[in-house]
C-alpha positions as CSV (number, residue, x, y, z in Angstrom):
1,X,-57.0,-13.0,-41.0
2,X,-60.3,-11.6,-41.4
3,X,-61.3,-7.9,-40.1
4,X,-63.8,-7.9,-36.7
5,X,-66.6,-6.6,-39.2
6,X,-66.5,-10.3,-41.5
7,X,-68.4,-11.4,-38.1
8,X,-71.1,-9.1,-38.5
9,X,-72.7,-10.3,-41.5
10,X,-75.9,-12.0,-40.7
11,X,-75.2,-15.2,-42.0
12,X,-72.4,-15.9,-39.9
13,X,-74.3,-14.2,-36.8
14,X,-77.0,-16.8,-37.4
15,X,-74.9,-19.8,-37.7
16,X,-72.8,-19.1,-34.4
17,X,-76.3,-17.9,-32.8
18,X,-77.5,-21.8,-33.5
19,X,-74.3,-23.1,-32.2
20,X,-73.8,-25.2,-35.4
21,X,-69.7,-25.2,-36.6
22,X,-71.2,-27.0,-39.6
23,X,-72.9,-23.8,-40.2
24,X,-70.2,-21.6,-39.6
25,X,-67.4,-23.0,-41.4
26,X,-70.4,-23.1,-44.6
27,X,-71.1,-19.5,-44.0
28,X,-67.7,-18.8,-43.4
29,X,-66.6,-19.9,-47.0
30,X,-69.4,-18.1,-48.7
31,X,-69.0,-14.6,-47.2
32,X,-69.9,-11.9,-49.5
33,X,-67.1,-10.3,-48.9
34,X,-65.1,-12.7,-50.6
35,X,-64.2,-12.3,-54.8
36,X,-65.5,-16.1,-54.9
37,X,-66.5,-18.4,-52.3
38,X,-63.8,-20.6,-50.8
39,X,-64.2,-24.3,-52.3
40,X,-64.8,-27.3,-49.5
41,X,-61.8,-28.7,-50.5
42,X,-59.4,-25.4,-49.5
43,X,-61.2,-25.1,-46.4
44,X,-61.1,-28.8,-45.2
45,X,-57.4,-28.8,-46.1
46,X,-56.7,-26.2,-43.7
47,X,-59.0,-27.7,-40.2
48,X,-57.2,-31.2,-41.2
49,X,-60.2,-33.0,-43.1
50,X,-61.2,-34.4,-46.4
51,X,-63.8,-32.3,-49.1
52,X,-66.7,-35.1,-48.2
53,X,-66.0,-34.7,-44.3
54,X,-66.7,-31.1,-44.5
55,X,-69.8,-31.8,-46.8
56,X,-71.4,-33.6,-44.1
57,X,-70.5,-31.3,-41.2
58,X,-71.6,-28.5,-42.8
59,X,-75.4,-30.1,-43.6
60,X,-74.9,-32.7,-40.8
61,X,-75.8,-32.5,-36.9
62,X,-74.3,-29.7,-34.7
63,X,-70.4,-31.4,-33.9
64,X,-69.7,-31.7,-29.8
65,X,-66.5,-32.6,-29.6
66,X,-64.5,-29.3,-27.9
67,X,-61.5,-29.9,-29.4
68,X,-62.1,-30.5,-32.7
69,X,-64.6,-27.0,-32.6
70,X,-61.1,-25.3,-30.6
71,X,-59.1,-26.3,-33.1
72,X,-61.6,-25.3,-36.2
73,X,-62.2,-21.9,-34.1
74,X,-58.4,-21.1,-33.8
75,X,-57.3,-22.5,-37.0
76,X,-60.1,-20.0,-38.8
77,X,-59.5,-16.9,-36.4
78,X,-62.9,-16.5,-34.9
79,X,-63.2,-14.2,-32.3
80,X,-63.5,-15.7,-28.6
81,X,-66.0,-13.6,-27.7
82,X,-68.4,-14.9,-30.4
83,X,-68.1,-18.1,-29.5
84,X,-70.3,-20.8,-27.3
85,X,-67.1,-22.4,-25.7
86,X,-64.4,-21.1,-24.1
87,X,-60.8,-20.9,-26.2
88,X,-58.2,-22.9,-23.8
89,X,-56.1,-20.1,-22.6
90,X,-58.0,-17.2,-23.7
91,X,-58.7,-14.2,-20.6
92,X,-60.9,-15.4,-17.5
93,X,-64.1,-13.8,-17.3
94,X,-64.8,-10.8,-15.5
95,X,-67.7,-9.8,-13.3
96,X,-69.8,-8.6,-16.3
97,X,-68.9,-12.2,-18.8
98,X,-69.8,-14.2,-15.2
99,X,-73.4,-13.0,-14.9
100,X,-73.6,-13.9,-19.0
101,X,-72.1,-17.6,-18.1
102,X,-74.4,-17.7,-15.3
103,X,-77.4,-17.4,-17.4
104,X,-76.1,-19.3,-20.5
105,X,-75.4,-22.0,-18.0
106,X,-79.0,-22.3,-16.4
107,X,-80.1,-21.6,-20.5
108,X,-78.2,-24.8,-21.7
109,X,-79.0,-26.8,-18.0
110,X,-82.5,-26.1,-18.6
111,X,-83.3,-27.4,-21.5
112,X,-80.8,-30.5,-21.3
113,X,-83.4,-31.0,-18.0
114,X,-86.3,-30.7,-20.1
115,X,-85.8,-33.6,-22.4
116,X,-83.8,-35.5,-20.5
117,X,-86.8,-37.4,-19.2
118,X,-87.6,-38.4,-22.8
119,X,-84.0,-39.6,-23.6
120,X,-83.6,-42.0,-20.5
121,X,-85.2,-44.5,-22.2
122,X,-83.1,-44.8,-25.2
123,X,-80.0,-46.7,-24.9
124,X,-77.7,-46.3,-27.7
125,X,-73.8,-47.1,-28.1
126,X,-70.9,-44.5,-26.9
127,X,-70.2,-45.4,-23.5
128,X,-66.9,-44.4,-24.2
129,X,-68.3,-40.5,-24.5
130,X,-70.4,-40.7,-21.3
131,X,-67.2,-42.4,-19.7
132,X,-65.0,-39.6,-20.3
133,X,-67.8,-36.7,-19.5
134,X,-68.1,-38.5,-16.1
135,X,-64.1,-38.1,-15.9
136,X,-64.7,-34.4,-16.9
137,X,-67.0,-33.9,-14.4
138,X,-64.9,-35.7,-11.9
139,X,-62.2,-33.2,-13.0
140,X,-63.8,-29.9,-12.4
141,X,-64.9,-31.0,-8.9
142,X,-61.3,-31.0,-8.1
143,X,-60.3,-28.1,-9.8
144,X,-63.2,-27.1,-7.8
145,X,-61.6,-27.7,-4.1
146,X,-58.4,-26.7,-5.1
147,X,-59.1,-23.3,-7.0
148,X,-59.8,-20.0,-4.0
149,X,-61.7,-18.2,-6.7
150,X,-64.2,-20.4,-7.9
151,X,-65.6,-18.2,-10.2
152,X,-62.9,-19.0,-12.8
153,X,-64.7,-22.8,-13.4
154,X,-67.6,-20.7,-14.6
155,X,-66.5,-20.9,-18.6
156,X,-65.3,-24.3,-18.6
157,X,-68.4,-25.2,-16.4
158,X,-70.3,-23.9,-19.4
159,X,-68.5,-25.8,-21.9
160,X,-68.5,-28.9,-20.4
161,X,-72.5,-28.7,-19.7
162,X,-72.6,-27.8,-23.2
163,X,-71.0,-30.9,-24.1
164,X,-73.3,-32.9,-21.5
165,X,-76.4,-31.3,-23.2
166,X,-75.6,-32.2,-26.7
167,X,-75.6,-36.1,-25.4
168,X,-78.8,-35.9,-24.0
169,X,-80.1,-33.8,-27.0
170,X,-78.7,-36.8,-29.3
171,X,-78.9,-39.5,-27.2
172,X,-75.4,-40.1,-27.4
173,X,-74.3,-43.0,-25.6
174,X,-76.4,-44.8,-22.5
175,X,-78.0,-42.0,-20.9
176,X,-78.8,-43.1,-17.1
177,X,-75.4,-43.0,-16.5
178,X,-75.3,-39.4,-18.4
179,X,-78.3,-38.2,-16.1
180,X,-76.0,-38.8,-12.7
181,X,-73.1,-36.9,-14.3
182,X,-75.8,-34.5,-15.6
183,X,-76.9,-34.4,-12.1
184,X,-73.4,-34.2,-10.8
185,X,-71.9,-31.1,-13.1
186,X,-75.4,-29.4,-12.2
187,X,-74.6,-29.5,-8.4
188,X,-71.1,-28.4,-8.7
189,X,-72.6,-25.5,-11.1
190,X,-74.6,-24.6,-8.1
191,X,-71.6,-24.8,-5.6
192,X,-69.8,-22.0,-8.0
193,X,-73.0,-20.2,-8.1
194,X,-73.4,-20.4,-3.9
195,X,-69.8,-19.5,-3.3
196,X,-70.5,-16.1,-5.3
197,X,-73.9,-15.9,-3.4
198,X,-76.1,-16.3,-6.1
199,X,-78.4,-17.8,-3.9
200,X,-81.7,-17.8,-6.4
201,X,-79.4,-19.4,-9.4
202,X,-77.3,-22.1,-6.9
203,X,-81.0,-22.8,-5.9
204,X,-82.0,-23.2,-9.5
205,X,-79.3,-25.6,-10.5
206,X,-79.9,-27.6,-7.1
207,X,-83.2,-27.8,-8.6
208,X,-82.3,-29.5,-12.0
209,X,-79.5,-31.5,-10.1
210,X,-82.1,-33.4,-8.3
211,X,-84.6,-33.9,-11.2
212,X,-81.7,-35.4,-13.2
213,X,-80.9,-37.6,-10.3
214,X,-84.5,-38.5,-10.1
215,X,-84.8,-39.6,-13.3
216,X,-81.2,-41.6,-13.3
217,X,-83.3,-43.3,-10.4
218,X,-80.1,-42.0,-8.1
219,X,-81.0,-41.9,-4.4
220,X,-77.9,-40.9,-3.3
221,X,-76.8,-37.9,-6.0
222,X,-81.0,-36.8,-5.4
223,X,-80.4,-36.7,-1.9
224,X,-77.1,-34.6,-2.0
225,X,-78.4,-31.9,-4.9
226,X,-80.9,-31.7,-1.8
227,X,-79.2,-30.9,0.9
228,X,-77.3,-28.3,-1.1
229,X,-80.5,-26.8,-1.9
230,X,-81.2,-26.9,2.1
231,X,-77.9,-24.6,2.4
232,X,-79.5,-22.6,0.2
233,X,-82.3,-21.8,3.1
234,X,-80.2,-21.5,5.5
235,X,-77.5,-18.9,4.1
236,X,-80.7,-16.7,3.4
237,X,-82.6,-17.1,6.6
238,X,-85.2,-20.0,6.0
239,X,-84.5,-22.6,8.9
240,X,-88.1,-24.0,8.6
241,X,-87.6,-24.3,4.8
242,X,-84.3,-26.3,4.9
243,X,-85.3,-28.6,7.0
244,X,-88.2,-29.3,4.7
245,X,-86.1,-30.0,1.8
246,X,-83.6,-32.4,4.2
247,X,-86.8,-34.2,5.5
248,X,-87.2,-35.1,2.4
249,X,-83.4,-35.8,1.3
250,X,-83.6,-37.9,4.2
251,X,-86.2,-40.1,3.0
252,X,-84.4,-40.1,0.1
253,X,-80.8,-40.6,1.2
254,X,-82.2,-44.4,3.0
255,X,-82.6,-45.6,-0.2
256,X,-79.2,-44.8,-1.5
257,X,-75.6,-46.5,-1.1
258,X,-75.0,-47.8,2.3
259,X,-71.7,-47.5,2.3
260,X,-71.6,-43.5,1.0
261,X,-72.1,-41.0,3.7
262,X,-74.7,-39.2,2.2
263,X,-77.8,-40.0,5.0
264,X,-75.4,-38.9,8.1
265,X,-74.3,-35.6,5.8
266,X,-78.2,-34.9,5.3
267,X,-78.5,-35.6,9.4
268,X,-75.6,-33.1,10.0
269,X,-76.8,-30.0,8.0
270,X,-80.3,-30.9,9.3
271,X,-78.4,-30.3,12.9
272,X,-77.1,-26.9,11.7
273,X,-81.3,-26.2,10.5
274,X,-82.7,-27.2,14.1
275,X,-79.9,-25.0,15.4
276,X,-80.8,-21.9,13.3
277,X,-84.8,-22.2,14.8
278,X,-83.5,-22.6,18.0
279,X,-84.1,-26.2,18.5
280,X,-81.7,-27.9,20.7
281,X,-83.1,-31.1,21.5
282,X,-84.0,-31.9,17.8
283,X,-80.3,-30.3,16.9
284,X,-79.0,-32.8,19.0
285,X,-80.8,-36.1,17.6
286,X,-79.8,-35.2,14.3
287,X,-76.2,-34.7,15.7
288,X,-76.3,-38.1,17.1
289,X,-76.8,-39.5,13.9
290,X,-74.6,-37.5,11.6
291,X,-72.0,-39.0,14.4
292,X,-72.9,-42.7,12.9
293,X,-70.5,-41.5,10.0
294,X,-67.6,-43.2,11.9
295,X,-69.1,-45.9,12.4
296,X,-68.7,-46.8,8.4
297,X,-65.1,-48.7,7.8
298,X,-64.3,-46.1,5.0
299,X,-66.3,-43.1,4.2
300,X,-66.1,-43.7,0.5
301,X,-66.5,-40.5,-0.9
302,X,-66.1,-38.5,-4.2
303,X,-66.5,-34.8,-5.7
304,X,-70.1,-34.8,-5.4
305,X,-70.1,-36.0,-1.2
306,X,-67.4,-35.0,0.6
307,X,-69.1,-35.7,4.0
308,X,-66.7,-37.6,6.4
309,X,-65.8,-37.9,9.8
310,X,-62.7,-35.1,9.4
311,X,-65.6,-32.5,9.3
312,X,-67.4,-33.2,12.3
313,X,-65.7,-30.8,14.4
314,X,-66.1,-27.9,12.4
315,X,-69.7,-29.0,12.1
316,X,-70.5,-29.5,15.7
317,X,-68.7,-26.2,16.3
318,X,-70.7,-24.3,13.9
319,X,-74.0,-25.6,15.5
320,X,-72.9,-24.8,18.8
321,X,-72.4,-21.4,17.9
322,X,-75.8,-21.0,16.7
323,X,-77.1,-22.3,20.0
324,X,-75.1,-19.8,22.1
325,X,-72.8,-22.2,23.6
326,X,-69.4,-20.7,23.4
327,X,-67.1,-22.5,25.1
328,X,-67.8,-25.8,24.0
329,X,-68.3,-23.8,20.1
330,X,-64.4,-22.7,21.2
331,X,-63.2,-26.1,22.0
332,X,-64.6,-27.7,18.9
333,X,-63.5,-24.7,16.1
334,X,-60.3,-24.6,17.7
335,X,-59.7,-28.4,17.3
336,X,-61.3,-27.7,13.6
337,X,-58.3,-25.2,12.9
338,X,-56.0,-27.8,13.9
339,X,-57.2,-29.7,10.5
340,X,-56.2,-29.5,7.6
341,X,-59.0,-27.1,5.6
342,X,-59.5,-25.5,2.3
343,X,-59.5,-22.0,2.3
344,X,-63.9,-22.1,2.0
345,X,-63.7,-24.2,5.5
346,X,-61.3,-22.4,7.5
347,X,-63.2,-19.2,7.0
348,X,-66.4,-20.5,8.1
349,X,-64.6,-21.7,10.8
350,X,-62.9,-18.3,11.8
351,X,-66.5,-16.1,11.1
352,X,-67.8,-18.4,13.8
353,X,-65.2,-18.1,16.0
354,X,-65.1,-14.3,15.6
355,X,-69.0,-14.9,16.8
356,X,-68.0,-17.0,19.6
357,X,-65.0,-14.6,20.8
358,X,-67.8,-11.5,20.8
359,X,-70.1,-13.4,22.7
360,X,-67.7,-14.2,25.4
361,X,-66.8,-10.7,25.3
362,X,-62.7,-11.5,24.1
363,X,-61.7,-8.8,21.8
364,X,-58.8,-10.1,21.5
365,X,-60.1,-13.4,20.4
366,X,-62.5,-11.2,17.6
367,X,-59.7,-9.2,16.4
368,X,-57.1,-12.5,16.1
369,X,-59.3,-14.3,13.9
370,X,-60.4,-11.6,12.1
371,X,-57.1,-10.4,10.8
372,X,-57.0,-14.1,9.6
373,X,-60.6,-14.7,7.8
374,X,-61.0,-11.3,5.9
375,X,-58.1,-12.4,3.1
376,X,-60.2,-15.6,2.9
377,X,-63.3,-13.4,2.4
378,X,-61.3,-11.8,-0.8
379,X,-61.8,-14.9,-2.7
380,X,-65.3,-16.7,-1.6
381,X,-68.3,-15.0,-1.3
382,X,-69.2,-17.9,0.7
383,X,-66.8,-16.4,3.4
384,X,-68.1,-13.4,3.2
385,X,-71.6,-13.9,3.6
386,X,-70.5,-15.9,7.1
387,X,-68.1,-13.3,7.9
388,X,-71.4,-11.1,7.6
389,X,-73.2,-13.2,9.7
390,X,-70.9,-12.2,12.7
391,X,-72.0,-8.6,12.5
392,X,-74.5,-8.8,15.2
393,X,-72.0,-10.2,17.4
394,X,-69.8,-7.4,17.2
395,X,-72.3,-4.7,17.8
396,X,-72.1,-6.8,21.5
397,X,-68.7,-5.5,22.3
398,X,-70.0,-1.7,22.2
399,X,-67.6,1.0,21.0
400,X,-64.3,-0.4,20.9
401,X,-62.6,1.3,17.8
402,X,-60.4,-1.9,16.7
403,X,-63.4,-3.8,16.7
404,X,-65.9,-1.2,15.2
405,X,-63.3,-0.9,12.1
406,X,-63.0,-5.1,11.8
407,X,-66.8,-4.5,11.7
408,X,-66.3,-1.9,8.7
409,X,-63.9,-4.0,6.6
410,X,-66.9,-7.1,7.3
411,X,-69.5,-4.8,5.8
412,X,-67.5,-3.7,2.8
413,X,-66.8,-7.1,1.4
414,X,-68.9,-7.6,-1.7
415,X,-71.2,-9.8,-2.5
């Protein structure tokens, strides 16, 4: 093993700067440091390849497959902090390595956007690549809605982008196909980003979901990178905004998939956007159709759209609390709890009825749920920021001390 100051030199600096293994490895064998450089042959022995193999990595294209750069990475010692990708196993993040994957993310997502437009014309062979990226993809999004802190998808969000990027870059495989999963790892990037509320970078990645999905001529992804962008507006105060953007996912969403769900899902949030300006009667005509949902033999949905008829009652309960109408809010939230939820759902769920119990003046009500939300609130952001949201409420119920200190422990969660 090498000391920490080998990785200094510039050669190998600029070589894991351009992302290039081929580079590294090269730069690798020739360190000054070294009595005489290491020969191609030693070196491919040890990573499990032949001399002429390592020739052409090393002046070749930048290699994409993770596990073959994992296994070159560990198998030559480099340190996981100077890498692009994420060493299986190796520490999660902390708050100061999330704001770097954050903007390495949007970095790599960016420019993949940029030339994806040019690439979606070119079909090449490697379906089998853009097959298994779209399992990948389908992977995370699972990961996604089983994991409380979401956060920790952040570095293999990053390394799986990375990976999507390199496709479009190279025009690996049949790249419509690769735009929607493009489109689809985008959207779940902005999920992560949202639950920590990272409003400005969810609503970036929204952004390049729905180009991608535009370009993979995808009316139903389009429509639902959208309507996450419409949350977007309406966790930071922008009613009029969001229902902008779902106007226009709406137009979108009637050209997608009949059978998916995704035009009643953009009718539903567009009910929680009339709500939040204070229109009832066009809250409830959106209602009204979001309600069409069971009217589909099998809401046939996936990672991306998880819109179904088990989330109406948490929906129509969250609306009603907007529009002031507790006790039919309580009916509905209650009946909401009573479902089975992820821990994301059940506290938005309990920060409205903690609204709903202070506007009906039930302390007890406030200070049951309460005690039941603020662990929630621990691991989602997303919780928190509704959680937040009930504040106002509270102030209603004047100078109660149990309620003033459930009001403290609501203003010291972070953000």
């Amino acid at each position: 093993m090498v000391p920490p100051s080998f990785w200094q030199h510039p050669s190998l600096q600029k070589a894991l700067a351009a992302r290039h293994m081929g580079q590294v490895i090269a730069a690798y064998r020739r360190h000054p440091a070294r009595a005489a450089p290491l020969s191609q042959e030693v070196v491919a022995g040890w990573i499990g390849l032949t001399q002429s193999q390592l020739s052409r990595i090393e002046t070749g294209g930048s290699v994409q497959d993770l596990d073959r750069l994992v296994h070159w990475a560990r198998t030559l010692h480099i340190p996981p902090k100077r890498l692009w990708f994420t060493l299986p196993g190796s520490p999660i993040a902390d708050g100061e390595n999330d704001a770097v994957y954050r903007r390495d993310i949007l970095r790599v997502a960016g420019v993949a956007a940029a030339i994806a437009p040019l690439s979606s014309a070119v079909t090449v062979t490697g379906s089998a690549t853009c097959a298994a990226l779209s399992r990948g993809t389908a992977a995370l999004w699972q990961r996604f809605a089983a994991t409380a802190d979401k956060q920790t998808l952040l570095p293999p969000l990053h390394d799986h982008l990375l990976m999507i990027a390199g496709v479009l870059r190279d025009a690996i495989g049949e790249t419509t196909p690769m735009l929607a999963t493009f489109s689809e790892a985008l959207q779940l990037t902005g999920e992560v980003f949202f639950d920590a509320c990272r409003y400005e970078e969810a609503a970036h990645a929204y952004a390049l979901a729905t180009s991608a999905a535009a370009d993979a001529a995808d009316a139903d992804r389009q429509a639902c990178a959208m309507v996450r962008h419409g949350y977007v507006c309406l966790y930071t105060g922008r009613p009029r905004d969001a229902l902008a953007v779902l106007d226009a996912a709406g137009r979108v969403a009637a050209q997608g998939d009949r059978q998916l769900t995704t035009r009643f899902w953009v009718a539903s949030v567009a009910a929680q956007a009339h709500a939040a300006a204070g229109d009832g009667p066009s809250c409830r005509r959106a209602w009204e159709c979001a309600g069409e949902v069971l009217r589909l033999p099998v809401a046939r949905n996936t990672g991306w759209l998880r819109f179904d008829g088990s989330r109406l009652a948490e929906e129509r309960g969250a609306w009603q609390t907007r529009l002031g109408h507790h006790a039919a809010a309580a009916a509905s939230l209650t009946a909401a709890l009573n479902q089975p939820l992820s821990a994301r759902r059940r506290g938005a769920v309990l920060a409205d009825l903690i609204t709903v119990g202070a506007g009906r003046g039930d302390i007890d009500q406030v200070l049951a749920h309460a005690s039941a939300a603020l662990p929630l609130a621990a691991g989602s952001g997303a919780v928190a920021s509704r959680l937040r949201s009930a504040r106002p409420a509270l102030r209603q119920l004047g100078a109660d001390r149990r309620v003033a200190e459930v009001d403290a422990q609501i203003a010291a969660l972070s953000t």
